[in-house]
N, C-alpha and C positions, 0 to 999 in steps of 0.2 A: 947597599940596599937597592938592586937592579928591579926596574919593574919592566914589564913587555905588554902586549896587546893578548888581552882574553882570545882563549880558545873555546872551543864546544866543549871540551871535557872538562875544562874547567868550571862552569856553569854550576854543578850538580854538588863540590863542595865549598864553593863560594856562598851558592843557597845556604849550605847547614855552618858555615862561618859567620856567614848573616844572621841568622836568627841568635848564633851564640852572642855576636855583638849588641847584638838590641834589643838582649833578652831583659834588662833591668831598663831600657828606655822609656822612660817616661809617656815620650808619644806615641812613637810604633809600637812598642812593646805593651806597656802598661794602658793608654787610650784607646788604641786601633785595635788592641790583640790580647784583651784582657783574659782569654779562657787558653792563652799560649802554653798553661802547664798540663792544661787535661788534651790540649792536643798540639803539641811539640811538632807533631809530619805537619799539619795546619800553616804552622807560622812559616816554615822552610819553605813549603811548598811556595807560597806568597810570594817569596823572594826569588824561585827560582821561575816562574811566572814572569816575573817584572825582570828576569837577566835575557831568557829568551827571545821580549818584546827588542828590548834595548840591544841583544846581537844582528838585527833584522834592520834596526831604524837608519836611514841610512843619514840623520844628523848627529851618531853618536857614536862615540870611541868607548871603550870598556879598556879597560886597562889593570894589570893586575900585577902586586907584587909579591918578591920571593925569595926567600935565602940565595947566596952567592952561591953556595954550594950545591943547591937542590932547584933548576928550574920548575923544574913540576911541582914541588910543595907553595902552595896558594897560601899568604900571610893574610891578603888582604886587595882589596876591589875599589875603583874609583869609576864612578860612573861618568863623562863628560860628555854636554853636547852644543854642537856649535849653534846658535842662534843669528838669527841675520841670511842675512845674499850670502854669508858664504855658506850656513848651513844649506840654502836654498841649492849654492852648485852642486855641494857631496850629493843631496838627491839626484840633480840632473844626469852627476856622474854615475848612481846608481846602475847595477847590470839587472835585466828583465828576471833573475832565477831571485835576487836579492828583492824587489820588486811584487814579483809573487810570494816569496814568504813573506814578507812586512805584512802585506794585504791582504792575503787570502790565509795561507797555510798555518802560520801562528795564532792570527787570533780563533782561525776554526778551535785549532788544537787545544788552547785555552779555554777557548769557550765552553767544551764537552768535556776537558779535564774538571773543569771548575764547577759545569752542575753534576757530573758523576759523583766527584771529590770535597763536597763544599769546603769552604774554609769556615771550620768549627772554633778557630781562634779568632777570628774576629767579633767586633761588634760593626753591626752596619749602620747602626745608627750615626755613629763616632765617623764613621766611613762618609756619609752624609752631610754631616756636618762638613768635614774636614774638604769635600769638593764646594761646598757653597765658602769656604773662606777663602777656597784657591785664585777665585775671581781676580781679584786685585794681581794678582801674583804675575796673572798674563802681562796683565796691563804695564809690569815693570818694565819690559823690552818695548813699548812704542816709542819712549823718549829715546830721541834722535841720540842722545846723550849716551844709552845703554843699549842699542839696537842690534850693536855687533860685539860680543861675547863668546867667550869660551865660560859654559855652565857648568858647574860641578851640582850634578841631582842628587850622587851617594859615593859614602867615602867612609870604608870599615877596614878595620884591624880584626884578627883574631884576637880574643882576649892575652895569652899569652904572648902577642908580637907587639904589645902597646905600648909605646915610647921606647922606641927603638932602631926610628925616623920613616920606618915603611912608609906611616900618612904623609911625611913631609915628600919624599921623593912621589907620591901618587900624585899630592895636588901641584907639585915643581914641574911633573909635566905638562897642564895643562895652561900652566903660567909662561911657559917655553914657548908654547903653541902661539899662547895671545902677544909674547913679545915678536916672532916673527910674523904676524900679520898685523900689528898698530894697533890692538883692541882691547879689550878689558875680560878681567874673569870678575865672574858670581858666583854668589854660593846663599846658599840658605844656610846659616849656623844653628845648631843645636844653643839653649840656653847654656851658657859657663864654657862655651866652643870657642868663642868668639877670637880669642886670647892667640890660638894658635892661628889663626888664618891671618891675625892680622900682622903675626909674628913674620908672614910669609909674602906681606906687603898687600892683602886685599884686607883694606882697610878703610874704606868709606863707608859708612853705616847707612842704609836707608829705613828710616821706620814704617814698619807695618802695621795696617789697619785692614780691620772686616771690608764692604763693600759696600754698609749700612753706615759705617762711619764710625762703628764700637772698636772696640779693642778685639784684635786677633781671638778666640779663645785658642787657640794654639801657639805655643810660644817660640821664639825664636827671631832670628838676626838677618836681615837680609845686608850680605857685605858684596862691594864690589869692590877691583882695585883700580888704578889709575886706570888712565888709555896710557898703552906701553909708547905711544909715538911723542907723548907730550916732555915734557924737560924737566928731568926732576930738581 
């Protein structure tokens, strides 16, 4: 189950693999994107919106995998981004063409796709919510403890590639990563997700709360794994 580094052409069925994966999703799906069946281009679009930002950012790796046989056929997408000095270097190392699209050219582009195109599966309210709970979520990277990380943001299978280790070898990379630099991986887990990641050694649980002190109303696990430098 070989994975490689996203391409530009890949972007455009990653989008519509995305939407297939998180079309029964509770959160993205079902909260954030409740009218996703009267507008199915809606939901894609979203996703392929958010793969564009993430080809441009220069703390984040896009990584995608694919039958042995078939490079080109896309199973499935893992989104990773480095937190910390050393995401800070990948910026510094940044080229001015990469530079200019992050900050200028992409979000223009976004910005007049998105009021030409609204996104008619969303609800924005749910969308609202879900940025006033994010708060706290920054705040996990200040402890000195969690400062330098390899993030995993998003991490899909196509429905018919599920359990058949694509996710295992997507998020092996990013655990690869953080063992050759001494750091730790993250991940947000999906409710009943948990199970897998911790199968793959990021296994520290940290509980989430609102920012008021209430319980999340969105659910989910925030897991990290060791620092790969410590002694197991």
């Amino acid at each position: 189950m070989p994975v490689r580094p996203a391409r530009w052409r890949d972007l455009k069925p990653a989008a519509r693999i995305a939407s297939l994966a998180f079309w029964e999703d509770e959160f993205i799906g079902g909260c954030l994107h409740p009218h996703r069946a009267k507008h199915p281009e809606s939901f894609e679009r979203h996703f392929l919106h958010d793969f564009y930002r993430s080809s441009f950012d220069a703390h984040t790796q896009i990584m995608v995998s694919y039958p042995s046989d078939n490079p080109e056929r896309i199973t499935g997408m893992a989104i990773w981004s480095r937190v910390g000095d050393g995401g800070k270097h990948m910026e510094a190392s940044q080229s001015w063409l990469y530079w200019v699209m992050s900050r200028c050219i992409v979000p223009i582009y976004i910005g007049v796709d998105s009021f030409i195109r609204r996104n008619r599966a969303a609800d924005f309210a749910a969308w609202n919510d879900m940025k006033d709970s994010d708060l706290p979520m920054d705040e996990r990277f200040e402890n000195s403890e969690y400062n330098e990380t390899w993030d995993l943001e998003l991490l899909f299978q196509a429905p018919q590639y599920q359990g058949r280790g694509f996710g295992k070898e997507l998020v092996s990379w990013g655990i690869a990563r953080a063992r050759e630099e001494g750091i730790r991986v993250s991940v947000g887990s999906a409710p009943g997700k948990e199970g897998f990641y911790k199968s793959l050694g990021i296994d520290e649980v940290v509980e989430q709360t609102s920012h008021d002190g209430k319980k999340d109303p969105f659910p989910g696990t925030l897991l990290y794994s060791r620092r790969f430098d410590e002694e197991v």
